[in-house]
N, CA and C atoms as an extended XYZ file, in Angstrom:
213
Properties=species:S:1:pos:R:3:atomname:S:1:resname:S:1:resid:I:1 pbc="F F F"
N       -50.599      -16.706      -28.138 N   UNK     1
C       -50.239      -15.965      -26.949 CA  UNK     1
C       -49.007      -15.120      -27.225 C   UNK     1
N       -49.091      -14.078      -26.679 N   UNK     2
C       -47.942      -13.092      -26.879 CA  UNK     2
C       -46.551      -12.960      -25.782 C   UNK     2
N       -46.035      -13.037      -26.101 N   UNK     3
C       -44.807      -12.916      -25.084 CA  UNK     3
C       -44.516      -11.473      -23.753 C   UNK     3
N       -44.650      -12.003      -22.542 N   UNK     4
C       -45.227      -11.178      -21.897 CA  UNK     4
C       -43.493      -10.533      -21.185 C   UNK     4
N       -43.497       -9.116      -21.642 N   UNK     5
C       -41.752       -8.592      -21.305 CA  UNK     5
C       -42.280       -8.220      -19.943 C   UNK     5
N       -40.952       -8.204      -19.385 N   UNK     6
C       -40.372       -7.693      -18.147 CA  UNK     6
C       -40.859       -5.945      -18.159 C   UNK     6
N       -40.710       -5.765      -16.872 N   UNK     7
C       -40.669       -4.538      -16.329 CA  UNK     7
C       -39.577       -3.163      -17.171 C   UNK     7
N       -38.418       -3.638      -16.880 N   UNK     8
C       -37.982       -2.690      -17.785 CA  UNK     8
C       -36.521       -3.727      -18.652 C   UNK     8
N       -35.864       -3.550      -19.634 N   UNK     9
C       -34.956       -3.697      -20.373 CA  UNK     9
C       -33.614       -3.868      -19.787 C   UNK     9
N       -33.809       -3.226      -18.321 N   UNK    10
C       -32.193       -3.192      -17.844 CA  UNK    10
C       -32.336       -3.836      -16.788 C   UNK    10
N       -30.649       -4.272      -16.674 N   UNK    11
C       -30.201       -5.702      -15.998 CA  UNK    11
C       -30.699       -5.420      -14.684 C   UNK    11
N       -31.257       -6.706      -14.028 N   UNK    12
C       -30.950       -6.164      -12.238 CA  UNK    12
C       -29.630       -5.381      -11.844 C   UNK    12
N       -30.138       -4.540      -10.831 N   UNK    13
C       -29.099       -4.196      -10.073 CA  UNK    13
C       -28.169       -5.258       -9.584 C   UNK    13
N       -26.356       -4.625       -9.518 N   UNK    14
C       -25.893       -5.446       -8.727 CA  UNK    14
C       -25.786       -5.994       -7.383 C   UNK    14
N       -25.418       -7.028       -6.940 N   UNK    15
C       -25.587       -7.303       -5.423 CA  UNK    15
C       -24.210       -6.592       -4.952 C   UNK    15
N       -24.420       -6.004       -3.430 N   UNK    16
C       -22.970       -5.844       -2.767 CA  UNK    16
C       -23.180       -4.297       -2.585 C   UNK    16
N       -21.822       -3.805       -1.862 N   UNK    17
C       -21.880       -2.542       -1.653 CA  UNK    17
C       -21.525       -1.833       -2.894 C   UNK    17
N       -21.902       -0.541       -3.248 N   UNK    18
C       -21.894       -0.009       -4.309 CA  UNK    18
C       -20.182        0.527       -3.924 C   UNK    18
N       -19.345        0.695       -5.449 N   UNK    19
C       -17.851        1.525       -5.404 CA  UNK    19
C       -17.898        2.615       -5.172 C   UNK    19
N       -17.083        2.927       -4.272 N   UNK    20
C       -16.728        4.394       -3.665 CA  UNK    20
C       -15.961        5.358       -4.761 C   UNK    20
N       -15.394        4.283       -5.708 N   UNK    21
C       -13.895        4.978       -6.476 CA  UNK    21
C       -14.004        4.205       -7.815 C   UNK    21
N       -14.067        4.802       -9.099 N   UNK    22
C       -14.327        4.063      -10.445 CA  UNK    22
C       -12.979        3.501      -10.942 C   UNK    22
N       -11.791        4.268      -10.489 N   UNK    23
C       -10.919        3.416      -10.669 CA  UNK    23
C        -9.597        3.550       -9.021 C   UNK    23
N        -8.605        2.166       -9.587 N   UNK    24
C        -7.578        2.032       -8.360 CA  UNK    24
C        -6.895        3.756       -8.168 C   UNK    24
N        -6.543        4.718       -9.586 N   UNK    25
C        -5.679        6.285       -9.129 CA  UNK    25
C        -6.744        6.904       -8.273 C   UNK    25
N        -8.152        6.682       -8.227 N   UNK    26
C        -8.361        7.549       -7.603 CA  UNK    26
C        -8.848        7.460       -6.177 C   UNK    26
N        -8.440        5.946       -6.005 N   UNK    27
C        -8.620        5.389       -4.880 CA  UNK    27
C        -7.611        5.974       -3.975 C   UNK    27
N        -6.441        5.895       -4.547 N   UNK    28
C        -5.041        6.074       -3.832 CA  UNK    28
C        -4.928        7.655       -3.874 C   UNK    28
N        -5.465        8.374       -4.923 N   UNK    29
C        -5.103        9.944       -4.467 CA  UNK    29
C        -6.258       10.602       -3.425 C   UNK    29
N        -7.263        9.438       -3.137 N   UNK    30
C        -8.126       10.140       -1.712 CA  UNK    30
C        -7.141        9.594       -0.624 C   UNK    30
N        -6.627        8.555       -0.731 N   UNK    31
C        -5.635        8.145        0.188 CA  UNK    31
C        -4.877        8.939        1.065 C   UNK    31
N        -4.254        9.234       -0.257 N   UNK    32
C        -2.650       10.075        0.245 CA  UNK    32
C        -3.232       11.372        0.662 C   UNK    32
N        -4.718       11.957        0.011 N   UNK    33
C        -5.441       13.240        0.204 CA  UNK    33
C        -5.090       13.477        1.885 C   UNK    33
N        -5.898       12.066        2.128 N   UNK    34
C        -6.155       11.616        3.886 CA  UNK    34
C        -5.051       11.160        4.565 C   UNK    34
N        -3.713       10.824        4.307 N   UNK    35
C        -2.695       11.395        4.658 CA  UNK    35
C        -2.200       12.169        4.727 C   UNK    35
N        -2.336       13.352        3.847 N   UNK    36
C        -2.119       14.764        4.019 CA  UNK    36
C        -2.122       15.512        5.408 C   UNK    36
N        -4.011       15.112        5.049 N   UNK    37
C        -5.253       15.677        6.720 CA  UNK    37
C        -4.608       15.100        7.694 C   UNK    37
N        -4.254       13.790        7.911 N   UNK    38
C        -3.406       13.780        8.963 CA  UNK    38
C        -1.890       14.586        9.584 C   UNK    38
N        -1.239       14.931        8.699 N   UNK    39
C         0.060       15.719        8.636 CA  UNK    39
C         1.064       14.878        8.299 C   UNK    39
N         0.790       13.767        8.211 N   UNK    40
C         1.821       12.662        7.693 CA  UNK    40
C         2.845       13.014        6.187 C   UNK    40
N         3.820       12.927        6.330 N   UNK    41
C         4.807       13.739        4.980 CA  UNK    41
C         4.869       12.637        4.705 C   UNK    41
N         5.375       12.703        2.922 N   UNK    42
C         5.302       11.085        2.170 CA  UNK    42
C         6.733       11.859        1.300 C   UNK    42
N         7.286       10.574        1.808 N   UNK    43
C         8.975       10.501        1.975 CA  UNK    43
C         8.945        9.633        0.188 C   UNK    43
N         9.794       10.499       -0.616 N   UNK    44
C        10.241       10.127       -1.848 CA  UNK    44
C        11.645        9.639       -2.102 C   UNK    44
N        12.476        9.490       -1.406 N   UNK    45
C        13.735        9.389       -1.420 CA  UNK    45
C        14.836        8.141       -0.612 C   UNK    45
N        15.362        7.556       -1.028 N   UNK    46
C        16.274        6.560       -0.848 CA  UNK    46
C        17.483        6.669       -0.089 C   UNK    46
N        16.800        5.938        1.465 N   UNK    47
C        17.975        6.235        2.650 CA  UNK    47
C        18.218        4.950        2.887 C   UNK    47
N        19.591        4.856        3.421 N   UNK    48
C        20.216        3.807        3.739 CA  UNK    48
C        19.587        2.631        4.856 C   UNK    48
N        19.973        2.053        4.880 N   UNK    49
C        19.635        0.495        5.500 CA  UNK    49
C        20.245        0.466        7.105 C   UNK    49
N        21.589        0.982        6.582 N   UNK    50
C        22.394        1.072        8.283 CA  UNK    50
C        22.997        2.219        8.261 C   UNK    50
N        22.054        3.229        8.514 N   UNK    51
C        22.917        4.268        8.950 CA  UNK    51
C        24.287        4.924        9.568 C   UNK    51
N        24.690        3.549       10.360 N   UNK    52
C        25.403        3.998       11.146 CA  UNK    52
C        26.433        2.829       10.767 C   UNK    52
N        28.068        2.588       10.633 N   UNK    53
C        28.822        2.215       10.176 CA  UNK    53
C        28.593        0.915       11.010 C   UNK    53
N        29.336       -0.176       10.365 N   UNK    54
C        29.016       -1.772       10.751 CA  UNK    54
C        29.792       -1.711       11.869 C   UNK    54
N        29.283       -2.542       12.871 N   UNK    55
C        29.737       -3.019       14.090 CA  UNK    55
C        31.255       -3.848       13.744 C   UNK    55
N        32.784       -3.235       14.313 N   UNK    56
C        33.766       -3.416       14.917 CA  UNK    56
C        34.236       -3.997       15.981 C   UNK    56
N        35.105       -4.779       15.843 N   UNK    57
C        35.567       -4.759       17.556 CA  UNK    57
C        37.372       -5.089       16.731 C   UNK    57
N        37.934       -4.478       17.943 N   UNK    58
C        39.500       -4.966       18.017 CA  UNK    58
C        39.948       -6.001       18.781 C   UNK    58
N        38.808       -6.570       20.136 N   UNK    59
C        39.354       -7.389       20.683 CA  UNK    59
C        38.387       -8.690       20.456 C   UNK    59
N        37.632       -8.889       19.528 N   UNK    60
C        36.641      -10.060       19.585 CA  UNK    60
C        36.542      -10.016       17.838 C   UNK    60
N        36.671      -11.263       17.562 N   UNK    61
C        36.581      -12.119       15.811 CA  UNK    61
C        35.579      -11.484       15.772 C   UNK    61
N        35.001      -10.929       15.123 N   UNK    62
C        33.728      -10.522       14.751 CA  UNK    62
C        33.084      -11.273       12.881 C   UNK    62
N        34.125      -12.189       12.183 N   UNK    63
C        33.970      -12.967       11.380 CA  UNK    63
C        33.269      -13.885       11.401 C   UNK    63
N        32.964      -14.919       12.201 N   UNK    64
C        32.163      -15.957       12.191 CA  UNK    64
C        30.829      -15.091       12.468 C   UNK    64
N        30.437      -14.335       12.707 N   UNK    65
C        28.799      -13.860       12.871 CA  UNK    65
C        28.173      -13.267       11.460 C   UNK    65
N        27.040      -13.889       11.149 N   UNK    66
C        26.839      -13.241        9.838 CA  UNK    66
C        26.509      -11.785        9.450 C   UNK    66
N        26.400      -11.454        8.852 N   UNK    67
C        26.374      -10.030        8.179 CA  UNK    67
C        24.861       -9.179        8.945 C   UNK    67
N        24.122       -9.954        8.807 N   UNK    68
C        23.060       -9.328        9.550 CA  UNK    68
C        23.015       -9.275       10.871 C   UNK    68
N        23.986      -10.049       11.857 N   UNK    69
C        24.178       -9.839       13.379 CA  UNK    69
C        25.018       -9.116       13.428 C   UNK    69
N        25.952       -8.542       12.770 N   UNK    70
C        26.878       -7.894       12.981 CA  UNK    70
C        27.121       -6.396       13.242 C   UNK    70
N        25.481       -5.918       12.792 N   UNK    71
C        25.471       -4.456       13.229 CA  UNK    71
C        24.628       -4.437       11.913 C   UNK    71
């Protein structure tokens, strides 16, 4: 008896939804594409934390409160 082959040589298809994007760059430059289309600006640059100078007082300890309540 002869050995009876398959249909064709190549693997089943995979299960699942097929990839939109062959790799992660070009996932992220349709991304940002579609941030664009929205009007959304993409901020490159390094701004401060507290803009605005730390909370003072002259008439109240302001020492015992930690650094992050303090303004």
């Amino acid at each position: 008896m002869t050995k009876v082959e398959s249909q064709s040589d190549t693997p089943p298809p995979k299960r699942g939804r097929p990839r939109k994007y062959a790799t992660a760059a070009e996932r992220q430059a349709a991304y940002r594409e579609r941030l664009r289309e929205r009007g959304v600006r993409e901020v490159r640059r390094l701004v401060p934390t507290h803009p605005e100078p730390l909370l003072r007082s002259a008439v109240i300890d302001l020492s015992a409160l930690p650094p992050w309540k303090r303004g």
